[in-house]
VOPAGU-2260 file (C-alpha; in pm, 1 decimal, decimal comma):
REM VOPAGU-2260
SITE   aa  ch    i         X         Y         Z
SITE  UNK   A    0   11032,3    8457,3   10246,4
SITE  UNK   A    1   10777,5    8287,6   10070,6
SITE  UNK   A    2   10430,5    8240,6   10230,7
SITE  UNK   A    3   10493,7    7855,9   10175,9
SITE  UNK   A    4   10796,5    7845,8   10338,3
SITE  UNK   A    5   10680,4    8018,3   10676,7
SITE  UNK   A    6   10554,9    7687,0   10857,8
SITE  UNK   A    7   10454,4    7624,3   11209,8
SITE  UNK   A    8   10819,1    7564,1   11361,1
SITE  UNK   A    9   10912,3    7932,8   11261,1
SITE  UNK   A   10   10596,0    8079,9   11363,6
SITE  UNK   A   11   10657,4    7939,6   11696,4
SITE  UNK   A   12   10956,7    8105,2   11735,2
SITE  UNK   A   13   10874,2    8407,8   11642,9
SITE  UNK   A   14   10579,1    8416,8   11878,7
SITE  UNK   A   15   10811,4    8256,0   12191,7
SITE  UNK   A   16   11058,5    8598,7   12069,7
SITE  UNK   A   17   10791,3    8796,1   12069,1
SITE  UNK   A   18   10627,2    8688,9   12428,1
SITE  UNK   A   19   10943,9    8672,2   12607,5
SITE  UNK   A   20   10995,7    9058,3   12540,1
SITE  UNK   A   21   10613,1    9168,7   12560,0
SITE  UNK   A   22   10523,0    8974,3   12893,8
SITE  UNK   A   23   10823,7    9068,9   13125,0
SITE  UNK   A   24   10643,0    9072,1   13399,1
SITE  UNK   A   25   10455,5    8790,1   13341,5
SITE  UNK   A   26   10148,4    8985,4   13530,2
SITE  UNK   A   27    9846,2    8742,1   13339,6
SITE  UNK   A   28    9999,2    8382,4   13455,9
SITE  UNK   A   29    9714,1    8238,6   13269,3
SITE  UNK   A   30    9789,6    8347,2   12964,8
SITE  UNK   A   31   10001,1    8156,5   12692,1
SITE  UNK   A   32   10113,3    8198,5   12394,2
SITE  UNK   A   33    9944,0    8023,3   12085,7
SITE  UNK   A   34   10108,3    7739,2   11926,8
SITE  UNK   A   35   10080,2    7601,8   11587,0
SITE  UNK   A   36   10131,4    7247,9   11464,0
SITE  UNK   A   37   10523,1    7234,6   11348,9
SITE  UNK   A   38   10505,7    7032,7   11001,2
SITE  UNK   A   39   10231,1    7267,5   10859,6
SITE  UNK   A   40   10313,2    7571,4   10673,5
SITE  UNK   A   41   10082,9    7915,2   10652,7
SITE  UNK   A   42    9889,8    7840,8   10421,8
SITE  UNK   A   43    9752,5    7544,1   10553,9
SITE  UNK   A   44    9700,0    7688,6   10907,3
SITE  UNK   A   45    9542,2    7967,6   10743,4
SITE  UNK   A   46    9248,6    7699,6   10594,2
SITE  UNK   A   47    9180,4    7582,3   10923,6
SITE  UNK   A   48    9073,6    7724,6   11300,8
SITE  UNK   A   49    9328,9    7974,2   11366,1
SITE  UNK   A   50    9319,9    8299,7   11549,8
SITE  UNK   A   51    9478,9    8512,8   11251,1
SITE  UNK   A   52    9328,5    8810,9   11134,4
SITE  UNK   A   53    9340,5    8877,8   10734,0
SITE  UNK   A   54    9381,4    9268,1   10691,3
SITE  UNK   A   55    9493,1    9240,2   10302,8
SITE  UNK   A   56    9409,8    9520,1   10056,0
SITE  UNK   A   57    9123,8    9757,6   10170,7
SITE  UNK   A   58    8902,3   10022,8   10018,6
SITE  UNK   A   59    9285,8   10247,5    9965,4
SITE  UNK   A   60    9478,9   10057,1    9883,1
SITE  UNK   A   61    9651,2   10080,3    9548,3
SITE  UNK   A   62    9680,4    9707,1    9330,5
SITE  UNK   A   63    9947,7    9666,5    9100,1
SITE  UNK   A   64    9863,6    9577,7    8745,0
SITE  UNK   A   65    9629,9    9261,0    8721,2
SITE  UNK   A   66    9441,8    9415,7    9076,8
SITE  UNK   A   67    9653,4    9187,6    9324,9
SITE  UNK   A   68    9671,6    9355,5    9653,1
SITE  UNK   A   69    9998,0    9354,7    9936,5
SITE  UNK   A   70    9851,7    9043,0   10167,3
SITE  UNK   A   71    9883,6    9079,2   10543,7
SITE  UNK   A   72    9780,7    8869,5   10775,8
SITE  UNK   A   73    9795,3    8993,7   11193,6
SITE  UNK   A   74    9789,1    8777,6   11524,3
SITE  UNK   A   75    9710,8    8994,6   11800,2
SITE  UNK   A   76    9876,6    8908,7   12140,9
SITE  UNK   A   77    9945,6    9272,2   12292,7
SITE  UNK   A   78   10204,1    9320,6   12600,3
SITE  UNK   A   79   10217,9    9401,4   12964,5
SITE  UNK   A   80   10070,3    9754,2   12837,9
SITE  UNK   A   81    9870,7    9768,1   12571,2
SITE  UNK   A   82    9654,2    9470,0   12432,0
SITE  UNK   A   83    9646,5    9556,8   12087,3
SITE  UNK   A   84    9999,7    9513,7   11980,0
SITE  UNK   A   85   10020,7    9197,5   11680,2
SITE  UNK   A   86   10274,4    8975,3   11494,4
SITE  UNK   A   87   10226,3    9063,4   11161,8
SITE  UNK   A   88   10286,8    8887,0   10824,0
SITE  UNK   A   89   10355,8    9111,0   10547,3
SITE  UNK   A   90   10411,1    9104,9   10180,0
SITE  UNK   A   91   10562,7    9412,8   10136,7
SITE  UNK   A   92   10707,4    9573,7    9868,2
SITE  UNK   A   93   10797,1    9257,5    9618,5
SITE  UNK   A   94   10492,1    8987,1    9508,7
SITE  UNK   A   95   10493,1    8683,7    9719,5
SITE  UNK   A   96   10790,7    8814,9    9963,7
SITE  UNK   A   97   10669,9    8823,4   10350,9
SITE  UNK   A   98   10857,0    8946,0   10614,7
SITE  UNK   A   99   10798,5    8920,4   10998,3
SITE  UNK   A  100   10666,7    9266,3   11140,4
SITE  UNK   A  101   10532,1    9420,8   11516,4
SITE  UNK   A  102   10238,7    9572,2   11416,7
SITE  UNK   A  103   10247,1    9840,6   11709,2
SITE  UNK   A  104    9841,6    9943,0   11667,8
SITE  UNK   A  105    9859,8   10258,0   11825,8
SITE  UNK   A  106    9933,8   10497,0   11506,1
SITE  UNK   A  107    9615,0   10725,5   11606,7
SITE  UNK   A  108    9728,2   11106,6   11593,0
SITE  UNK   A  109    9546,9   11323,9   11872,0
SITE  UNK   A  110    9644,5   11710,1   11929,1
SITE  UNK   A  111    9803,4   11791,3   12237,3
SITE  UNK   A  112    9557,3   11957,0   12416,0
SITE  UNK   A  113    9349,7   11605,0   12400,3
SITE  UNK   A  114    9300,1   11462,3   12782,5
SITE  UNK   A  115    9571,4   11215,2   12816,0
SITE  UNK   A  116    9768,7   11285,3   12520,3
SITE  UNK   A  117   10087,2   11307,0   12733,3
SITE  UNK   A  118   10005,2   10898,9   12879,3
SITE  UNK   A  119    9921,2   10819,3   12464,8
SITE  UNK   A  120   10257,2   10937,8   12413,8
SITE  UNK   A  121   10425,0   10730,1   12677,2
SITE  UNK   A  122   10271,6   10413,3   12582,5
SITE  UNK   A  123   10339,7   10469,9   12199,3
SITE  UNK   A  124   10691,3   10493,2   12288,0
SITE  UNK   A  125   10699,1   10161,4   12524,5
SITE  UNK   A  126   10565,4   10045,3   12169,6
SITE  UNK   A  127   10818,0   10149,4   11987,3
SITE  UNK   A  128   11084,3   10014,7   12224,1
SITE  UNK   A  129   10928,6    9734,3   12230,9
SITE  UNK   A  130   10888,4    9650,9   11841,8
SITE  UNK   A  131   11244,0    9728,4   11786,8
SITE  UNK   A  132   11336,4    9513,5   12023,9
SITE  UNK   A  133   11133,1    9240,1   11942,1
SITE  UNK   A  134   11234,6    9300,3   11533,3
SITE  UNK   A  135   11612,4    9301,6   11594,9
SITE  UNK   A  136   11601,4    8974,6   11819,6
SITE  UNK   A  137   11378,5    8802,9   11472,1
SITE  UNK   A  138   11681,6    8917,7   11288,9
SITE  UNK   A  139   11912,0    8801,5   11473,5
SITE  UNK   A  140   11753,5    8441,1   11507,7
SITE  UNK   A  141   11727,4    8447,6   11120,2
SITE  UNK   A  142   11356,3    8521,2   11133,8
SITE  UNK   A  143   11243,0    8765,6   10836,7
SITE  UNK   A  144   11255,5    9130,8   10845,2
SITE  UNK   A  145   11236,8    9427,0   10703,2
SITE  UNK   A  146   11610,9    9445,6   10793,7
SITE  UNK   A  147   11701,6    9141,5   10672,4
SITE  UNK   A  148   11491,7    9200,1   10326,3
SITE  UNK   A  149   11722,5    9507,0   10294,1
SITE  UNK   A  150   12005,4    9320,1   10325,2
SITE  UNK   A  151   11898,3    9075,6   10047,3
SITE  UNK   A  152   11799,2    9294,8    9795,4
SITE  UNK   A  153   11989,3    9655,0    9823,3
SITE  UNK   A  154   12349,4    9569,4    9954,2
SITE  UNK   A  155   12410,3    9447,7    9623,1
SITE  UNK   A  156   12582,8    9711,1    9415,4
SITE  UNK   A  157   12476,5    9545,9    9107,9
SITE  UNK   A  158   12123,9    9575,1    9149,1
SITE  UNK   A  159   12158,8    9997,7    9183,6
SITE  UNK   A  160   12163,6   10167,4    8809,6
SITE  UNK   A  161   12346,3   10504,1    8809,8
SITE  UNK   A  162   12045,7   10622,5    8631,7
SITE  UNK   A  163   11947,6   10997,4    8730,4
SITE  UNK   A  164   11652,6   11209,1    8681,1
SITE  UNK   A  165   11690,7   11527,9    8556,8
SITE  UNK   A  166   11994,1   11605,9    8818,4
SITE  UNK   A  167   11717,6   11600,6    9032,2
SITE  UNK   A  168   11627,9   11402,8    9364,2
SITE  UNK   A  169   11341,4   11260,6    9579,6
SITE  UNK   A  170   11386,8   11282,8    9968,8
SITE  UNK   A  171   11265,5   11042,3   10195,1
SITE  UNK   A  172   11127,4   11128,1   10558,5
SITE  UNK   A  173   11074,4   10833,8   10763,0
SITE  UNK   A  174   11230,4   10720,6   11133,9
SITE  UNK   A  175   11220,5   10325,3   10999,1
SITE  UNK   A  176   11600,4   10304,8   10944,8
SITE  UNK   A  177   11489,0   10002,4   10752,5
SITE  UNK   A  178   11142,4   10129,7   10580,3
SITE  UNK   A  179   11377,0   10404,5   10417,1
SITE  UNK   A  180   11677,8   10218,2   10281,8
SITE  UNK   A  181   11406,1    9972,4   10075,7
SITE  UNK   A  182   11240,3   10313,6    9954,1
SITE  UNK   A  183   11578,8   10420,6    9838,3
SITE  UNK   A  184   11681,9   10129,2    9686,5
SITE  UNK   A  185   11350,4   10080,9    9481,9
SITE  UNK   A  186   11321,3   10407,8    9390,4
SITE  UNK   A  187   11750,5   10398,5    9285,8
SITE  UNK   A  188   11653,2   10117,4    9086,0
SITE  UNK   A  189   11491,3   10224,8    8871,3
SITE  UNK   A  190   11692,1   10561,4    8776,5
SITE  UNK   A  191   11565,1   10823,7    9107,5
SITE  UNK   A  192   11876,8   11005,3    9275,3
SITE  UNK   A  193   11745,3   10942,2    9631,4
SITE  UNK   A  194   11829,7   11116,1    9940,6
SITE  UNK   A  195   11694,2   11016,0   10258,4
SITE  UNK   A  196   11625,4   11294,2   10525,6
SITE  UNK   A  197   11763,3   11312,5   10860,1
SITE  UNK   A  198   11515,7   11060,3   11136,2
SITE  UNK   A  199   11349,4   11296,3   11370,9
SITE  UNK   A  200   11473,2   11328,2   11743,7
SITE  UNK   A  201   11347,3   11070,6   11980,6
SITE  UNK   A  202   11248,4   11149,2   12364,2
SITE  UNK   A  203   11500,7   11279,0   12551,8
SITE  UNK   A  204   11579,3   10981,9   12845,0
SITE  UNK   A  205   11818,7   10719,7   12736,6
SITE  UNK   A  206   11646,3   10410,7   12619,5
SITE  UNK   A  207   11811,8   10211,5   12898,6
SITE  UNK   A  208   11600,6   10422,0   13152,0
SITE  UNK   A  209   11303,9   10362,8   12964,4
SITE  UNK   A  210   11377,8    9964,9   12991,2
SITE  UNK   A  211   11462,8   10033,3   13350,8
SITE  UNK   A  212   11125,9   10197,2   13420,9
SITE  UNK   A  213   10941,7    9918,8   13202,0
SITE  UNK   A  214   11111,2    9599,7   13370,8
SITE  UNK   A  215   11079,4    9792,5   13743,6
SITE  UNK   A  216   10675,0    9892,3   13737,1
SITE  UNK   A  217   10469,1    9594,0   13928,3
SITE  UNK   A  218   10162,6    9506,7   13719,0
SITE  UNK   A  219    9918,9    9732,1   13719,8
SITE  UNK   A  220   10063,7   10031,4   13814,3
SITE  UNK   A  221   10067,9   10347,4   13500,9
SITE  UNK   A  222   10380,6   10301,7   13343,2
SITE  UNK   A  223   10516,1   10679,5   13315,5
SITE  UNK   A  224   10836,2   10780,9   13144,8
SITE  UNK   A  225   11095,1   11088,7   13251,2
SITE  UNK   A  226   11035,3   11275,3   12937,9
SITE  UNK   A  227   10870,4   11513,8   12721,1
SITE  UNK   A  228   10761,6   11410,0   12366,1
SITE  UNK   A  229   10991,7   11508,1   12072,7
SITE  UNK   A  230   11112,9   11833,3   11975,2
SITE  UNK   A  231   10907,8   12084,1   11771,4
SITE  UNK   A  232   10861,1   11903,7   11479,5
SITE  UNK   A  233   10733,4   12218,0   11269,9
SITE  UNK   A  234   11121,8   12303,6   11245,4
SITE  UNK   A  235   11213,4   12173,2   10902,3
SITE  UNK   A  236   11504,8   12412,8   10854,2
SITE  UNK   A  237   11735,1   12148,7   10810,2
SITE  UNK   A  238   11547,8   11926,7   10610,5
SITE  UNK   A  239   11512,9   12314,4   10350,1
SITE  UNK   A  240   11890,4   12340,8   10351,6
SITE  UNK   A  241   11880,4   11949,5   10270,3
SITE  UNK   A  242   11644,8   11981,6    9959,7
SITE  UNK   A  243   11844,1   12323,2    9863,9
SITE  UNK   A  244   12178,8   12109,6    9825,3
SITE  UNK   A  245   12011,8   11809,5    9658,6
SITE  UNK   A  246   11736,6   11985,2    9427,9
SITE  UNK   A  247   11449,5   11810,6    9555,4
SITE  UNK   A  248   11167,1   11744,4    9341,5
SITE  UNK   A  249   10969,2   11569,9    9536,8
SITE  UNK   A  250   10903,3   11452,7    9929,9
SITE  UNK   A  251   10813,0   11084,2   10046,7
SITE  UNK   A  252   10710,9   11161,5   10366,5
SITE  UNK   A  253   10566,9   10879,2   10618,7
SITE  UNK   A  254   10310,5   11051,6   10854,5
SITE  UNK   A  255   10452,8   10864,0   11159,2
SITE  UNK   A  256   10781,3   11075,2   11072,4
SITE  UNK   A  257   10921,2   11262,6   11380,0
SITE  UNK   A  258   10700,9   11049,3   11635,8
SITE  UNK   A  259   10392,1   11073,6   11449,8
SITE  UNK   A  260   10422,4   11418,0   11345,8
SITE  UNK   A  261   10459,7   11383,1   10965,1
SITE  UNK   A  262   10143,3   11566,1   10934,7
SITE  UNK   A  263   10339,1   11879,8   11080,7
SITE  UNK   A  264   10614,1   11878,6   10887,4
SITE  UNK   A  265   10425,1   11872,4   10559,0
SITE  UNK   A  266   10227,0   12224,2   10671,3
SITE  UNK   A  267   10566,4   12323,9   10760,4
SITE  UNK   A  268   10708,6   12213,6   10449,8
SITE  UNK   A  269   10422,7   12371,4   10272,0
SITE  UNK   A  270   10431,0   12763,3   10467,1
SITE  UNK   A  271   10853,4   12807,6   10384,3
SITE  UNK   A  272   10889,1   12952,0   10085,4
SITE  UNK   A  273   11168,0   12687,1    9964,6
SITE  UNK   A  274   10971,1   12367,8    9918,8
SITE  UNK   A  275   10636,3   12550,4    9921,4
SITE  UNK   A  276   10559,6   12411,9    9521,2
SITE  UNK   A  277   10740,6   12046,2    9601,4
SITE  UNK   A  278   10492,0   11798,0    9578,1
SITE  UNK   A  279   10430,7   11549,4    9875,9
SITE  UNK   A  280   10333,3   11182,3    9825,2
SITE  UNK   A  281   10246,3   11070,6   10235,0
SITE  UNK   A  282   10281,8   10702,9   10341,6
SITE  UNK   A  283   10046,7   10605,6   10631,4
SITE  UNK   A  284    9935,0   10258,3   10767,5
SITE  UNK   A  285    9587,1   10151,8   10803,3
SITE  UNK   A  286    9463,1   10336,9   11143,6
SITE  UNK   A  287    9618,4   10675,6   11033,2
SITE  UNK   A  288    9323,2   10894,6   10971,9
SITE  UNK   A  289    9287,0   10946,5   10616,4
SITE  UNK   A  290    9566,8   11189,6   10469,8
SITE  UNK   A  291    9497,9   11567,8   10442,9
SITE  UNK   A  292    9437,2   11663,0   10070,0
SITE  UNK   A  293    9572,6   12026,7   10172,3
SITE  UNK   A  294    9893,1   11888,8   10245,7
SITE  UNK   A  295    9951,2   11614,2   10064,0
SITE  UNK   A  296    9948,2   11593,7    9647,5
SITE  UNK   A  297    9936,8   11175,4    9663,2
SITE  UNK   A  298    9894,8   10915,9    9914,3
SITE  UNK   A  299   10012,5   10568,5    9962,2
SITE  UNK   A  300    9880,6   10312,3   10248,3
SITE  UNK   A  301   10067,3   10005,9   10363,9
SITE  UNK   A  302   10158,3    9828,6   10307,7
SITE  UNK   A  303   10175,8    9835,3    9943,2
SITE  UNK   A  304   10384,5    9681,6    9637,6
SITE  UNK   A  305   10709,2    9868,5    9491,3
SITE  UNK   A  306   10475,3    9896,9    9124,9
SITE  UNK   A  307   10237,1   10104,7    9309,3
SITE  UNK   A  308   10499,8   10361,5    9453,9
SITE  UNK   A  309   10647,7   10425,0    9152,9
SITE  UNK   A  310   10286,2   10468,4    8932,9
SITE  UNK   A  311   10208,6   10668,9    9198,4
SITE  UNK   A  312   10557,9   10901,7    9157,1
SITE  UNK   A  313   10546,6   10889,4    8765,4
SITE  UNK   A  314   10160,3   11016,2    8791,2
SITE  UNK   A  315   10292,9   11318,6    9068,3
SITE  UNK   A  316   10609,0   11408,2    8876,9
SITE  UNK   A  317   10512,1   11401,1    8518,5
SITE  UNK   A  318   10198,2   11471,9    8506,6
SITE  UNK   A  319   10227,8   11781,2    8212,2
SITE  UNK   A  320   10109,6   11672,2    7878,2
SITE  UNK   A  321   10350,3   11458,2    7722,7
SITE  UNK   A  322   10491,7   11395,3    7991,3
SITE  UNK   A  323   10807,7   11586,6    7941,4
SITE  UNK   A  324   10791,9   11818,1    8251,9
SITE  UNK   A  325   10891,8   11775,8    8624,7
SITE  UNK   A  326   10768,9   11990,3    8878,8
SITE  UNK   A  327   10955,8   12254,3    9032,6
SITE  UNK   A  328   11215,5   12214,4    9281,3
SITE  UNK   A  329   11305,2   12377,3    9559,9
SITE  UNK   A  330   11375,7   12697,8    9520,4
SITE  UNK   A  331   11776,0   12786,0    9548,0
C-alpha cells in the first residue's frame, strides 16, 4: 500500500487489532491506545506531534541506485510482557510499497550459558505467538501484510520467468513462511531456480497451551512455558541432502532461522564437507549484532529493497573476472 493511502481510519484499526491481542489481561487500566485523527493520511501525521519513531536506512544499510533507502517508521506500544514490542510500517522489498508489520524487538542472540537465557527464550516465543497472531488477524481485516503482499505479487504465474541459472539453485533458510515466498519469487523473477529450505522446529508444547498459559497468568506473575527451546540447530543434515539434490550455489540464510539460531547453522554449514565452499549471504534486522565475517561471505539488513538483494547476489556469485564463473556447489 502506498504511504498516502495508509490514513488515520486504518491506522486505528490496526492499533485496536493489535491492543486487543497484546493487552489480554488488561493489567495497566490506565493505559490506552493512541488514536489518530481519521481523515489524515501518514504523511501528514508524520509532519505533526506524533509518537512515531523513524528507523529508515542506517549506517548498513544497502540503497538502491539513486541512494534511496527502505523507509520504516515504528510505534512502540509493547504487551502484557514485554514493553518493547511496535507496529511497524515498512517499505519492504518494492519502492513506495508499505506493509503492516509486529516489530517483535527482542532479536538479541545470547549463548546459553547466559543467566536467564532460558526466561529470554520464553518471552521471545510469547513474541512470536503473539506477532503471528496479531499479523494474521491484519490480514484477515484487509490490513497490509507481508502475506497479503505475497499474494499480490507472486501468485501470479505470469510474473515467474522459467529462466534458470546454470542448472543451478539458491536455497532459502528462513521460519517467515511469508519472508521466504517474496525471496523466492524475486529472486524467480528474475531467472534464479529457488528452493526454499525446510523452517526449523518450533518448541515442543502445542501453541494452544502456550495461549492457555498466556491468557491464565494474573499480572505480574513470570510467565513460564512447558518447554525446552528448539532442537539442536547445528544438525543441518537435511538441509546437505537438500542442497545435494538441488545443486546449491548459494545460501540465503536469515540469522533468526531455527529460533534465532541462523548463526549456528552457518558454522554448521561451513564444518560439513558438502556446502563447506557455498557462499552465505545472512539477512538480519537492525538489533542483530553485526554478522560474523567468518561465516558469512555477504550481508543484508532489513529491511531492504529487492535491487539490493540481487546486487548483492550478482556481486557473491559472479564475482570471477568477466564475470563468467559461479562458485562451486555443493559437492555431490
Amino acid at each position: 500500500m502506498k504511504l498516502d493511502q495508509i490514513d488515520g481510519k486504518l491506522l486505528n484499526r490496526a492499533i485496536d487489532i493489535y491492543w486487543a491481542h497484546a493487552y489480554r489481561r488488561k493489567a495497566d487500566s490506565k493505559r490506552q491506545a493512541p488514536k489518530f485523527p481519521e481523515d489524515e493520511n501518514l504523511p501528514k501525521i508524520l509532519t505533526g506531534k506524533h509518537p512515531f519513531e523513524d528507523l529508515s536506512g542506517g549506517p548498513q544499510s544497502v540503497p538502491i541506485q539513486g541512494g534511496a533507502l527502505p523507509r520504516v517508521f515504528a510505534l512502540r506500544l509493547g504487551n502484557d510482557a514485554y514493553p518493547h514490542m511496535k507496529v511497524a510500517l515498512v517499505e519492504s522489498y518494492f519502492h513506495d510499497e508499505f506493509v503492516f508489520s509486529v516489530d517483535r524487538h527482542d532479536t538479541f542472540h545470547f549463548e546459553p550459558d547466559v543467566p536467564g537465557y532460558d526466561a529470554w527464550c520464553e518471552l521471545k516465543e510469547i513474541n512470536r505467538i503473539l506477532k503471528e497472531a496479531i499479523e494474521d488477524a491484519w490480514h484477515k481485516a484487509g490490513i497490509p501484510t507481508l502475506r497479503s503482499l505475497r499474494e499480490q505479487r507472486f501468485k501470479r504465474t505470469e510474473l515467474v520467468r522459467n529462466l534458470r541459472a546454470d542448472g543451478q539453485s539458491i536455497m532459502i533458510l528462513d521460519d517467515d513462511e511469508s519472508r521466504a515466498a517474496i525471496l523466492k519469487g524475486i529472486l524467480e523473477n528474475v531467472g534464479f531456480a529457488v528452493i526454499v529450505g525446510p523452517p526449523g522446529p518450533k518448541p515442543n508444547p502445542d501453541e494452544t497451551v502456550v495461549r492457555e498459559v498466556m491468557r491464565n497468568t494474573p499480572a505480574g506473575v513470570s510467565l513460564r512455558l512447558p518447554a525446552e527451546a528448539c532442537q539442536n540447530a547445528g544438525d543441518v543434515k537435511d538441509l546437505c541432502e537438500l542442497a545435494v539434490a538441488h545443486r546449491v550455489m548459494l545460501f540465503v540464510l536469515d540469522v533468526s532461522y531455527r529460533t534465532g539460531q541462523g548463526p549456528r547453522v552457518a558454522s554448521a554449514l561451513r564444518l560439513n564437507s558438502v556446502t563447506q565452499e557455498v557462499p552465505i549471504l545472512a539477512i538480519y534486522s537492525r538489533r542483530d549484532f553485526g554478522p560474523d565475517p567468518d561465516l558469512f561471505d555477504v550481508a543484508l539488513r532489513r529491511p531492504y529493497r529487492a535491487e539490493a538483494l540481487q546486487a548483492l547476489i550478482e556481486q557473491t556469485l559472479f564475482r570471477r573476472p568477466g564475470g563468467s564463473g559461479l562458485h562451486r556447489a555443493v559437492k555431490g
